[in-house]
TILUMMI-266259 format. One record per residue (C-alpha): residue number from 1; x, y, z. Coordinates in Angstrom, 3 decimals, always signed. Layout:
residues N
ATOM   pos         xx         yy         zz
ATOM   NUM          X          Y          Z
...
***
This chain:
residues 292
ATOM   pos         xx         yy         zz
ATOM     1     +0.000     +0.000     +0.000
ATOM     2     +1.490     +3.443     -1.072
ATOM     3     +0.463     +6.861     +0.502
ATOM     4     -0.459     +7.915     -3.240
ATOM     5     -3.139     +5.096     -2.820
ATOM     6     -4.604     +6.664     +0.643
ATOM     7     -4.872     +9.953     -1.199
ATOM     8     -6.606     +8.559     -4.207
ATOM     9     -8.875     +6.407     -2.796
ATOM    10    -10.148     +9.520     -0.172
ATOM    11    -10.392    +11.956     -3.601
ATOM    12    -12.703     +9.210     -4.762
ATOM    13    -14.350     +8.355     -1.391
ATOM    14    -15.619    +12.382     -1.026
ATOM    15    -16.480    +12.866     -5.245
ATOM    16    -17.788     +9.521     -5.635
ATOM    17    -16.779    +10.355     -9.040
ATOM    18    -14.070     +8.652    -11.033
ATOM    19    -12.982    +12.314    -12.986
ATOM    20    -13.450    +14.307    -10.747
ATOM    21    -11.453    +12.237     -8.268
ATOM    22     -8.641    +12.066    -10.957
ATOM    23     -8.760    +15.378    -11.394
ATOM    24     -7.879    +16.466     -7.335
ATOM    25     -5.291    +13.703     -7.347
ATOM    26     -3.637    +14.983    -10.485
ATOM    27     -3.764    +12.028    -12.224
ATOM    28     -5.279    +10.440    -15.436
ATOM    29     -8.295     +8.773    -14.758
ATOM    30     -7.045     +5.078    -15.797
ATOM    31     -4.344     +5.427    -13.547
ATOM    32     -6.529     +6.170    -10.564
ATOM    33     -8.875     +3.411    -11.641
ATOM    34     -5.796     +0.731    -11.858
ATOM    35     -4.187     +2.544     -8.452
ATOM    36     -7.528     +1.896     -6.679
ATOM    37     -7.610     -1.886     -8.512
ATOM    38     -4.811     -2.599     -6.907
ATOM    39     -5.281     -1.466     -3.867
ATOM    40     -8.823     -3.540     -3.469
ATOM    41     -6.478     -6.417     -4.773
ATOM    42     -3.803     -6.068     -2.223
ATOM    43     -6.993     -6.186     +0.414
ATOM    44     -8.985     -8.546     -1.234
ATOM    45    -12.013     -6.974     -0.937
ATOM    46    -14.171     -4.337     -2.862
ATOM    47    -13.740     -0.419     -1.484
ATOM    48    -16.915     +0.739     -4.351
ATOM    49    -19.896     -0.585     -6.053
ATOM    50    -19.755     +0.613     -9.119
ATOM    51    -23.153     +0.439    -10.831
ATOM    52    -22.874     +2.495    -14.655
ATOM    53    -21.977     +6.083    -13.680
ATOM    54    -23.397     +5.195     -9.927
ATOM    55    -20.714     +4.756     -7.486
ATOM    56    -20.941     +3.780     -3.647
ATOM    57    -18.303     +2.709     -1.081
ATOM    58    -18.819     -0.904     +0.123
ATOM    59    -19.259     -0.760     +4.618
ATOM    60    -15.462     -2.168     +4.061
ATOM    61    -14.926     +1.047     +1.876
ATOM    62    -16.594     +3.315     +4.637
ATOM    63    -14.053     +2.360     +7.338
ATOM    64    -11.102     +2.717     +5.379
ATOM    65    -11.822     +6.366     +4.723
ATOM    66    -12.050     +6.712     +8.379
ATOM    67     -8.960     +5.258     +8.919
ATOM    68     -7.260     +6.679     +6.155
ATOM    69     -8.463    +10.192     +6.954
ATOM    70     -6.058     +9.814     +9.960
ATOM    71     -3.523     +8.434     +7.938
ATOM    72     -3.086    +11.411     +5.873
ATOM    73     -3.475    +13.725     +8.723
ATOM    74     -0.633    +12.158    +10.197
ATOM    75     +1.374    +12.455     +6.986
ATOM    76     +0.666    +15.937     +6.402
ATOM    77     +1.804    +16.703    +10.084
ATOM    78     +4.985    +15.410     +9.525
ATOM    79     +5.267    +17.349     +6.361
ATOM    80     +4.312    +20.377     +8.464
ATOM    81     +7.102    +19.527    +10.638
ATOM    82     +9.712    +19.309     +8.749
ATOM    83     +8.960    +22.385     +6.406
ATOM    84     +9.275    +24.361    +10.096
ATOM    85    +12.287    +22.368    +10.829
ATOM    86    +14.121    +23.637     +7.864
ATOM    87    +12.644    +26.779     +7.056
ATOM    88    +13.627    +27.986    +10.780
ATOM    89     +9.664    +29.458    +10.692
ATOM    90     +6.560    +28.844    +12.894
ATOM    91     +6.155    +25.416    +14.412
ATOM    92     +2.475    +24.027    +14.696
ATOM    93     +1.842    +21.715    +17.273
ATOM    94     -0.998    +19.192    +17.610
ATOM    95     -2.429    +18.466    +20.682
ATOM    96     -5.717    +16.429    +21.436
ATOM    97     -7.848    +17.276    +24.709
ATOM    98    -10.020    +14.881    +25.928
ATOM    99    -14.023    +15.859    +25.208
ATOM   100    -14.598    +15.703    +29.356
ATOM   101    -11.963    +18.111    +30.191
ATOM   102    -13.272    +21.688    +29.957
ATOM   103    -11.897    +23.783    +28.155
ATOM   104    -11.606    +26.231    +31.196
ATOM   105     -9.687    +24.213    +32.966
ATOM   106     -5.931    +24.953    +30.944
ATOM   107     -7.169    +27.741    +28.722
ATOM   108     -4.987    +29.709    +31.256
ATOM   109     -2.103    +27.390    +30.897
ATOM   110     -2.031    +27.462    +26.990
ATOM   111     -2.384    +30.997    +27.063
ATOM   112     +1.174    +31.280    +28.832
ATOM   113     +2.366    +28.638    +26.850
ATOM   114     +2.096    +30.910    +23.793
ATOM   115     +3.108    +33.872    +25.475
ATOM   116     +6.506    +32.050    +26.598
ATOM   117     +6.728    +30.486    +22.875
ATOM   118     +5.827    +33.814    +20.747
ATOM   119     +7.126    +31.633    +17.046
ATOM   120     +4.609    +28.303    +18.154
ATOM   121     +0.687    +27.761    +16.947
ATOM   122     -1.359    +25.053    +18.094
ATOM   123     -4.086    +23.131    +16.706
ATOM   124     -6.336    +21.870    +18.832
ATOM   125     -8.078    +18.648    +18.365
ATOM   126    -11.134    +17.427    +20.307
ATOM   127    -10.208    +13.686    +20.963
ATOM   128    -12.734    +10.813    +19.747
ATOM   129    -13.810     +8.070    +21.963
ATOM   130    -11.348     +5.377    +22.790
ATOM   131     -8.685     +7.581    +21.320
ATOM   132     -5.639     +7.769    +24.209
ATOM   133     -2.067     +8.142    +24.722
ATOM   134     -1.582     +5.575    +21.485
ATOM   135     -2.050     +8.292    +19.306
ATOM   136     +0.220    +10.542    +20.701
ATOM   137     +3.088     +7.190    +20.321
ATOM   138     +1.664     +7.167    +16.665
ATOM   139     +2.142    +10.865    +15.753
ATOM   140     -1.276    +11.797    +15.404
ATOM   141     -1.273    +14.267    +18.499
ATOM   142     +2.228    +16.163    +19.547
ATOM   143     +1.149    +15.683    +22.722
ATOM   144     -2.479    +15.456    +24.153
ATOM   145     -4.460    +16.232    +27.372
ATOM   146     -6.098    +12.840    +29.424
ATOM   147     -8.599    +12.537    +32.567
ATOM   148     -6.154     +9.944    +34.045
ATOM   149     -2.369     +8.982    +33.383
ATOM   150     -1.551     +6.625    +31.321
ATOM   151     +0.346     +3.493    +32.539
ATOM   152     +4.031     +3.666    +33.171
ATOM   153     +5.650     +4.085    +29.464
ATOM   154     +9.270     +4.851    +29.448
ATOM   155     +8.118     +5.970    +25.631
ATOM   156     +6.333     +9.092    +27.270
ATOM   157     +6.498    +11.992    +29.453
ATOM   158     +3.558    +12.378    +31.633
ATOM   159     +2.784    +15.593    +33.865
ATOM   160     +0.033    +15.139    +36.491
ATOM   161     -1.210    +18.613    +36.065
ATOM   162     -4.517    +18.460    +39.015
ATOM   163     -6.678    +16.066    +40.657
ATOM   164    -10.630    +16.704    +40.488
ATOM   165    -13.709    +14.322    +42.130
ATOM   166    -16.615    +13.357    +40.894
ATOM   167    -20.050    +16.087    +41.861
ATOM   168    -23.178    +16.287    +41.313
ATOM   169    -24.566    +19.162    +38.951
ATOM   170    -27.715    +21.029    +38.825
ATOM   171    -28.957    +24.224    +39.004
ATOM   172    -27.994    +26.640    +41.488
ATOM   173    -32.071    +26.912    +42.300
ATOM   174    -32.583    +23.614    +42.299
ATOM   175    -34.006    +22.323    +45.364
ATOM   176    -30.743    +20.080    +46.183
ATOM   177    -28.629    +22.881    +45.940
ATOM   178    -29.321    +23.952    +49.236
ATOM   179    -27.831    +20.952    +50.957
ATOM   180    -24.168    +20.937    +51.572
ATOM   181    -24.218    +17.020    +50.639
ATOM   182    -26.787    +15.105    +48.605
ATOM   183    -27.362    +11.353    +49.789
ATOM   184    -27.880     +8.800    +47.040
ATOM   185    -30.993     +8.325    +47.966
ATOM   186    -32.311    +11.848    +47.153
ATOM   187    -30.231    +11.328    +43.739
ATOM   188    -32.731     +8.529    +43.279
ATOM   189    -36.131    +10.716    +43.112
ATOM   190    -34.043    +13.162    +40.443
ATOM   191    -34.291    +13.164    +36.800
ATOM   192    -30.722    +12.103    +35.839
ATOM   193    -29.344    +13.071    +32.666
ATOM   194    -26.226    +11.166    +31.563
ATOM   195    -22.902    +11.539    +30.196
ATOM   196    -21.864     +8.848    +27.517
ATOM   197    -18.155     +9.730    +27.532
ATOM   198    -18.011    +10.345    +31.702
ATOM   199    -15.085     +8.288    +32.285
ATOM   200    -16.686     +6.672    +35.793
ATOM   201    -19.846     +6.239    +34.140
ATOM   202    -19.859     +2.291    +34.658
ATOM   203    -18.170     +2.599    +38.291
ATOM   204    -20.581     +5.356    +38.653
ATOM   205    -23.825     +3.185    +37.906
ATOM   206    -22.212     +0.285    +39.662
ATOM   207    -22.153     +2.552    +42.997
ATOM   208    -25.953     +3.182    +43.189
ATOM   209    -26.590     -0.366    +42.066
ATOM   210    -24.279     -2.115    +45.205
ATOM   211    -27.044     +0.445    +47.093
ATOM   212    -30.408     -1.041    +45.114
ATOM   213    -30.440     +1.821    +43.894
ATOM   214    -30.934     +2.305    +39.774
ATOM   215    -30.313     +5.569    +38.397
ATOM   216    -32.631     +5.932    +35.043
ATOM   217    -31.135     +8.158    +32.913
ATOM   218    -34.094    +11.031    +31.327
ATOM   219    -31.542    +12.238    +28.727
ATOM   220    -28.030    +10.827    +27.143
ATOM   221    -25.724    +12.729    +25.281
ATOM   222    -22.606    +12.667    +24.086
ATOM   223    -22.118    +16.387    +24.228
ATOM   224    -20.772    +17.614    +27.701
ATOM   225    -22.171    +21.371    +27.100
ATOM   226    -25.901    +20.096    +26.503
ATOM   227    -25.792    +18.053    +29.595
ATOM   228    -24.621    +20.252    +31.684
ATOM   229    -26.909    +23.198    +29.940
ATOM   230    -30.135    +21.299    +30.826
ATOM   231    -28.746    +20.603    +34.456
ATOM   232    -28.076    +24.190    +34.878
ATOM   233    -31.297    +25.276    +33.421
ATOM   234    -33.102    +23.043    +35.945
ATOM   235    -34.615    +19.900    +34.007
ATOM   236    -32.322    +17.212    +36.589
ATOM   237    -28.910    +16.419    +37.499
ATOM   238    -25.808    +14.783    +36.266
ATOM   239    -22.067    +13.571    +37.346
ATOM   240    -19.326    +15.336    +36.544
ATOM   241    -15.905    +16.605    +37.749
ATOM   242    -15.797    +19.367    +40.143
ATOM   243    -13.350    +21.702    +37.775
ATOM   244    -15.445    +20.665    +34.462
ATOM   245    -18.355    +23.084    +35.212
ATOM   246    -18.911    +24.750    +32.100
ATOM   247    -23.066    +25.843    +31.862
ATOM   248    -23.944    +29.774    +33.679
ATOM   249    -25.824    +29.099    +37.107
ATOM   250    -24.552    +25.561    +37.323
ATOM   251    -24.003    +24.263    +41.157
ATOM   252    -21.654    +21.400    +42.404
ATOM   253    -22.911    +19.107    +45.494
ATOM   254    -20.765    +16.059    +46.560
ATOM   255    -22.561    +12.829    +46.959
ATOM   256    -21.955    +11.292    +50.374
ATOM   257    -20.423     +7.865    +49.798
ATOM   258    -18.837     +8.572    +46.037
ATOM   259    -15.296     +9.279    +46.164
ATOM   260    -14.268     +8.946    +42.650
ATOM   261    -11.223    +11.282    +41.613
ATOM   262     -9.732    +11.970    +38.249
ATOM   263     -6.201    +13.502    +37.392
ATOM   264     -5.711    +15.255    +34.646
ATOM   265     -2.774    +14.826    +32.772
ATOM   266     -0.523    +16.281    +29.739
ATOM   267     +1.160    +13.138    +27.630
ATOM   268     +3.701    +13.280    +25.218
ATOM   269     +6.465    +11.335    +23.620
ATOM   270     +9.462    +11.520    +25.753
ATOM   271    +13.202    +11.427    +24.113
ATOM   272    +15.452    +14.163    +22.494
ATOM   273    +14.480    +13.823    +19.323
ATOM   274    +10.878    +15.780    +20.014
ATOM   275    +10.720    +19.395    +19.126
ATOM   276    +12.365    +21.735    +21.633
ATOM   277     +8.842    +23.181    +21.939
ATOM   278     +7.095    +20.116    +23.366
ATOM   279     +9.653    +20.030    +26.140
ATOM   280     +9.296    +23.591    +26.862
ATOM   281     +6.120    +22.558    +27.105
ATOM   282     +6.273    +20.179    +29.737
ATOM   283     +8.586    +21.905    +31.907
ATOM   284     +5.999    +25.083    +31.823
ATOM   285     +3.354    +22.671    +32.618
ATOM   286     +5.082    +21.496    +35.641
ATOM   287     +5.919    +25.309    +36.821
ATOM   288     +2.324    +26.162    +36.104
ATOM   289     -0.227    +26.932    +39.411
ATOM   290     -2.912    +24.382    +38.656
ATOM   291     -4.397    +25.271    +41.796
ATOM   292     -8.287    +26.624    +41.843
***
């Protein structure tokens, strides 16, 4: 398989279109078709249907892209990289953030990073589900921001940056948020509206079930700002971390029993061949107040 093959067969997977797919890869169309013939050969197994002019990607086809999508995202970072190497100009810097860690919570920090580091950028990912510190080892992410350490890699550098527990949200006029603690058992009678990617979201159910109690969830989402928007605006309450509070006139209450804590951590590949940036990086992480 051959990098020009990735980028053919994603011109074709977005046109759908033999030409025009030719065309973007700047390429005859009979060499496209024969590059994408051999690549279905190499796999054994059809990428397209291709039905007269009609043309469709096979579920196999589908996942590729996916997968090649990253691929040449990955590619064109390192061609990124090494253009700044050379060319002694601006170095971008990918770095992936978890989807439960607010934004709020090292806005600050990357804010003085780029003060201290006037010639870096940064592009900011929003990390998928089951992505972790594997795609930092694989190049996709410089370096990327986790709700727990990863285990002991002598491949990576890891910075504990702050520890957070587990609350309960709601609105700040909600009737619970008068009490200084709220007792699973008052959870119980709420309307409790869930978050898919909450990373003690098993351990969390688990909890109330060891106590017969079964927490029905009213609304699921995979979004942590809707969640927490209906919370705040009063429709029931959810579990998050106590520094993740993102919605206006949201209110925190620890649950008496549940002492689940999180650390948040910055990951990146260790070693002296990484940019001088990304240690820089980590040594201003580890000078940085992450205190409240």
């Amino acid at each position: 398989m051959e990098l020009n093959q990735i980028k053919y067969f994603l011109n074709l997977a977005e046109t759908l279109n033999f030409t025009k797919a030719a065309r973007l890869s700047g390429v005859s169309q009979p060499s496209l078709t024969r590059s994408i013939q051999r690549l279905e050969d190499e796999l054994g197994a059809r990428l397209l249907y291709r039905d007269g002019k009609d043309t469709r990607l096979t579920a196999l086809g589908r996942d590729l892209q996916v997968e090649f999508m990253q691929i040449d995202k990955v590619v064109s970072n390192i061609h990124d990289l090494a253009e700044s190497s050379t060319a002694g100009i601006r170095r971008m810097l990918s770095i992936g953030v978890a989807t439960t860690i607010a934004s709020s919570t090292i806005s600050e920090f990357l804010a003085s990073v780029l003060r201290n580091l006037p010639s870096l950028e940064l592009y900011i990912h929003p990390m998928l589900p089951g992505e972790s510190d594997d795609e930092v080892l694989s190049g996709k992410y410089n370096m990327c921001f986790l709700p727990n350490p990863p285990a002991l890699n002598p491949k990576l550098s890891t910075v504990i940056l702050f520890e957070e527990r587990m609350m309960l949200g709601m609105s700040a006029n909600y009737h619970l948020a008068k009490n200084d603690i709220v007792t699973p058992e008052q959870m119980a009678e709420e309307p409790y509206l869930d978050r898919i990617y909450c990373e003690f979201r098993t351990q969390f159910a688990q909890h109330f079930m060891d106590r017969n109690i079964v927490m029905r969830p009213r609304v699921q989402s995979e979004r942590e700002d809707w969640v927490q928007q209906l919370a705040a605006d009063g429709f029931g309450v959810c579990a998050l971390p106590e520094r993740s509070g993102i919605a206006k006139g949201l209110a925190l209450r620890p649950v008496k029993g549940l002492n689940f804590t999180r650390e948040v951590t910055l990951v990146a590949v260790s070693g002296s061949g990484n940019p001088p940036e990304i240690r820089q990086i980590i040594d201003l992480a580890k000078a940085f107040n992450w205190s409240m």
